[in-house]
N, C-alpha and C positions, 0 to 999 in steps of 0.2 A: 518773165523775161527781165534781166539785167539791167543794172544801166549802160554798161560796157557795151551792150546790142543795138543801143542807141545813139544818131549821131549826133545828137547832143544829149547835156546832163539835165538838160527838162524833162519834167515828171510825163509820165505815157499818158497821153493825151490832151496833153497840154497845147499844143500848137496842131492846126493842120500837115501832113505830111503824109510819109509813105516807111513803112515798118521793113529794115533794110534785111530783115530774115525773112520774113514770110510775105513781103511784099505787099501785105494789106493795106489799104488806104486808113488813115490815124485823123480822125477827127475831134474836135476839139470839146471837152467838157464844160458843162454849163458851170459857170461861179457858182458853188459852193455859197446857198445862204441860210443862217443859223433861223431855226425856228425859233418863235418867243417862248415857246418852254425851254429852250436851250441858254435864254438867258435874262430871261425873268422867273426868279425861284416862286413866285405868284400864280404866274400859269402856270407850272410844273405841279404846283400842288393843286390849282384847280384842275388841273386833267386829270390829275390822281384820285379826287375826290370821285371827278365821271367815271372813271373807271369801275370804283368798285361800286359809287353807285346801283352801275349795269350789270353789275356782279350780283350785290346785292338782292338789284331786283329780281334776278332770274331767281333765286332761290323761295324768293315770294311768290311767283309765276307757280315752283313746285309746290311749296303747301295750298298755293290756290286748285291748283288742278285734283291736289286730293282730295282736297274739302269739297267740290264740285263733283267729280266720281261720286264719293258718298252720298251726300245729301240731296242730290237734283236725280230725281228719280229717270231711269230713264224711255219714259211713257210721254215724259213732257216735250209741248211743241208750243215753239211761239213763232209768230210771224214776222218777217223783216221784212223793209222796201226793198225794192225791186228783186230781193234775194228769194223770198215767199219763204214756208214752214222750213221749217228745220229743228231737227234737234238737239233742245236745249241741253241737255247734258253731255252731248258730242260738239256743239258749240262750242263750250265753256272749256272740254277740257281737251280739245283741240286749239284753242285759244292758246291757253295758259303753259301750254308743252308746247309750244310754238313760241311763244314770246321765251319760254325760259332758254329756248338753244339759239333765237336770234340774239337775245341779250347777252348772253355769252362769247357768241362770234362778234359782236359789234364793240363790246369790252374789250375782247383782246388785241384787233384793231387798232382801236383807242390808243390804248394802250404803247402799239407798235407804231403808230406813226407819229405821236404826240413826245412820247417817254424812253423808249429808244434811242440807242446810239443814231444819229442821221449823218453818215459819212463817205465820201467815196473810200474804197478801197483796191487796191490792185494785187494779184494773186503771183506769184511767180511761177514759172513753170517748174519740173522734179522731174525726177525717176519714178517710174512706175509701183514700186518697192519702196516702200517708205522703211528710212533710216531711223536709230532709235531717238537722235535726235531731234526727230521730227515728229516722233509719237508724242515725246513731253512737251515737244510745240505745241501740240493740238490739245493736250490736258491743258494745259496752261490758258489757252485759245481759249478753252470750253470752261476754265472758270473764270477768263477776262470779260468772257461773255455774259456768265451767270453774273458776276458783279456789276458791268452796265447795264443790262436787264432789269435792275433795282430790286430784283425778285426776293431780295433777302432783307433788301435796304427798307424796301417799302412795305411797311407790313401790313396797314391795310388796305393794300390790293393783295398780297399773298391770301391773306385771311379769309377774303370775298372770296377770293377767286377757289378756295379750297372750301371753301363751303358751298358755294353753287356746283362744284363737282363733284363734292360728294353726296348732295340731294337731287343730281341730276338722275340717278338711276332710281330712283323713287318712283318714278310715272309706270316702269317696265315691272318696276316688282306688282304694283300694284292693278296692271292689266293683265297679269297671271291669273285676278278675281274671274275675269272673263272667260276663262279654260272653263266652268264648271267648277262645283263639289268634289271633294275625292270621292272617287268611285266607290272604297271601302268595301264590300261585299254582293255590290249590284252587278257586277261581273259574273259574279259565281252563283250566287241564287237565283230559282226563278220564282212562280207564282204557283206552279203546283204544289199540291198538297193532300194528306193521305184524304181520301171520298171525293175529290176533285170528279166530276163528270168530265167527260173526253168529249166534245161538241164538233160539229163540220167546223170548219174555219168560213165558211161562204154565206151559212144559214145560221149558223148557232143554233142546230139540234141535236138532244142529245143523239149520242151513238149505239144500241143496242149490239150484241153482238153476232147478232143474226143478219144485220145490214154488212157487216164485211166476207165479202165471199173468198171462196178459197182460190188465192194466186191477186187476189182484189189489193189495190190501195187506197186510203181516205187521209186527208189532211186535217186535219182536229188541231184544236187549241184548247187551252181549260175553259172552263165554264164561268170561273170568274173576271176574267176579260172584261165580259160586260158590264162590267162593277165599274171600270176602271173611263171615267167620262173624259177626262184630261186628253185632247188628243195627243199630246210626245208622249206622255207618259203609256198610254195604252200603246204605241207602236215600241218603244223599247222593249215594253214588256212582252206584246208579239213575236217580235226578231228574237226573242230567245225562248220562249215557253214554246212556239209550235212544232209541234211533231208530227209522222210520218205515222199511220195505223196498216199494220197488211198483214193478210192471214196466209198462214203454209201449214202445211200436212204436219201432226206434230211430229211424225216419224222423219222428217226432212232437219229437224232444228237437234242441232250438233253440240249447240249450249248455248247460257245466257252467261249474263253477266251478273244474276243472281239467283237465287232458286226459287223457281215456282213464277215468276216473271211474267210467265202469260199468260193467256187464258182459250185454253182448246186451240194453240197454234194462232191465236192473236198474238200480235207483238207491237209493241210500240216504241219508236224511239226520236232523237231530238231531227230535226228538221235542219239544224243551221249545221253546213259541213267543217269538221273541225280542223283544217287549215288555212280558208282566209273568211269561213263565213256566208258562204254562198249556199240558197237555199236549195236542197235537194226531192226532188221529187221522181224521178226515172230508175224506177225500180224494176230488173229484169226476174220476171215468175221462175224461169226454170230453175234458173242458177243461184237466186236470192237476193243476186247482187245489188245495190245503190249505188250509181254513178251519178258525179256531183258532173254538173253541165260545165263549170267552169274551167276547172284545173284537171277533170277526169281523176280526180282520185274514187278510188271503187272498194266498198266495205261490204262485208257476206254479213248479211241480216242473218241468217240460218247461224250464224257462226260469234254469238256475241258481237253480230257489228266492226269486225277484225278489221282491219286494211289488209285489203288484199293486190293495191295497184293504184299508184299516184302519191303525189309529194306530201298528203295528209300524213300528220304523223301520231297522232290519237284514234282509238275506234269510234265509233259513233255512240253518243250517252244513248245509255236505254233506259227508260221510264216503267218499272213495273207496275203491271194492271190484274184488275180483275173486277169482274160483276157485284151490282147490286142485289138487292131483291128484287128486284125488276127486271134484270137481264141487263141494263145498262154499264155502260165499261165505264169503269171510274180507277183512279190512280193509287194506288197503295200505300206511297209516299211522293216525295220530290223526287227528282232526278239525285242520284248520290255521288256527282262528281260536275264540276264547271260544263256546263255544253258551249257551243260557239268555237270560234279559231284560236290555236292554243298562243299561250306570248311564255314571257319567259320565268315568271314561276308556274308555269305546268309542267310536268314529265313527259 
């Protein structure tokens, strides 16, 4: 609004009154008083110093919280009052990622209420559509602004301040440690291995092949499982080595997925269904079929484990077998293709 809108040429809101367009009541602004950084060039520079300071320190806060990650193992507990254990190295570097982004908000603050322009100002009203000459108002605005802002003038708070933000994302890289190892080829391989024994999964004994009857199913896992004392470690290794055992007429098996694969209409194949992973075990005799409980996708055992129904989009890996001198089923090799649910470098 104008001055012309005004009935008199006093500044808007300068006096009590009433706003003779829009009728608003006009109340009166508080005096205008200059801060002492506004004119003592003393505190100006000692606010400046707080500032980066708090700048500063945040960036120490960041190399503290890495050196804390690192070094403080995270097994360690100590006790606080009234807080009781806790852990030290979630402590430390919940601390120190903490103090680095209050230090930061508390600097720029600083910063803004201390070293900033501090003035009223009054907006005029416009057109909805801004004019060209209004566009270079606002360039103009926006570097009148960057030059009271001191952001160019003052270098060390620019300098602090671009260096606590560019080690601010230091804490995020370095908690990517906590995703795990790259996986590298534990995806894809398992634990079997050619003379590998096929064992129950329930009892770990071995399997002879005279224990699977004909239309029978048995759940097996390798024999060296039991080697494996580490409990994540042996259950990873479970969720992908266990396989499905069942025996059919050999006259019924239409093909494998390599030759020679069974043994007298033994067949064996992986257990984890290979579109999101879900353990399979509902094998129907007449038909062949494997139907995963989860998503129903259904693969012909008789038929190289094919998909024949549901969103899987891989057949089921098959593990070829055969006897020892003993009669016992043991593994030929590994499985020769990734088992589990497919992602996206599989076909």
């Amino acid at each position: 609004m104008n001055e012309l809108e005004h009935p008199t040429s006093e500044p808007y809101g300068s006096k009590e009154g009433k706003d003779l367009v829009s009728g608003i009541t006009i109340f009166p602004m508080e005096p205008h008083v200059p801060r002492k950084s506004d004119i003592d060039p003393k505190a100006a520079r000692r606010a400046e110093r707080q500032v980066a300071t708090m700048f500063a320190t945040s960036s120490l806060m960041i190399i503290l919280f890495v050196v804390a990650y690192v070094k403080i193992p995270n097994t360690t507990l100590i006790t606080i009052p009234v807080i009781g254990t806790v852990n030290a190295n979630h402590l430390a570097t919940g601390f120190a990622f903490g103090m680095a982004i209050l230090l930061i908000g508390i600097g720029a603050i600083h910063w803004a209420k201390k070293l900033m322009p501090d003035v009223e100002v009054t907006q005029e009203r416009h057109a909805l559509t801004s004019r060209e000459e209004e566009r270079q108002e606002v360039a103009s605005s926006f570097q009148r602004g960057k030059a009271e802002s001191g952001f160019a003038e003052r270098k060390i708070i620019r300098r602090s301040l671009l260096g606590a933000l560019a080690l601010f994302p230091v804490p995020l890289i370095v908690l990517l440690r906590d995703l795990g190892p790259l996986p590298g080829t534990r995806l894809r391989e398992t634990i079997w291995e050619k003379g590998m024994h096929l064992v129950t999964d329930a009892t770990y004994r071995k399997i002879k092949a005279s224990d699977v009857p004909l239309g029978g199913l048995i759940n097996a896992v390798p024999e060296n499982l039991l080697e494996i004392e580490h409990e994540e470690e042996n259950l990873n290794q479970r969720g992908k080595a266990s396989i499905i055992v069942v025996r059919m007429d050999p006259a019924d098996i239409v093909s494998q997925q390599g030759e020679n694969w069974d043994y007298q209409g033994i067949l064996a194949f992986s257990k984890i269904c290979t579109h999101l992973g879900c353990p399979t075990s509902l094998y129907q005799q007449r038909s062949h079929h494997l139907l995963c409980p989860c998503h129903q996708s259904t693969f012909d055992l008789s038929d190289s484990g094919n998909v024949v129904f549901g969103p899987a989009a891989r057949r089921m890996p098959q593990l070829a077998i055969t006897v020892d001198s003993e009669g016992y089923l043991i593994a030929q090799s590994g499985f020769d293709q990734p088992v589990g649910p497919s992602f996206w470098e599989r076909g």
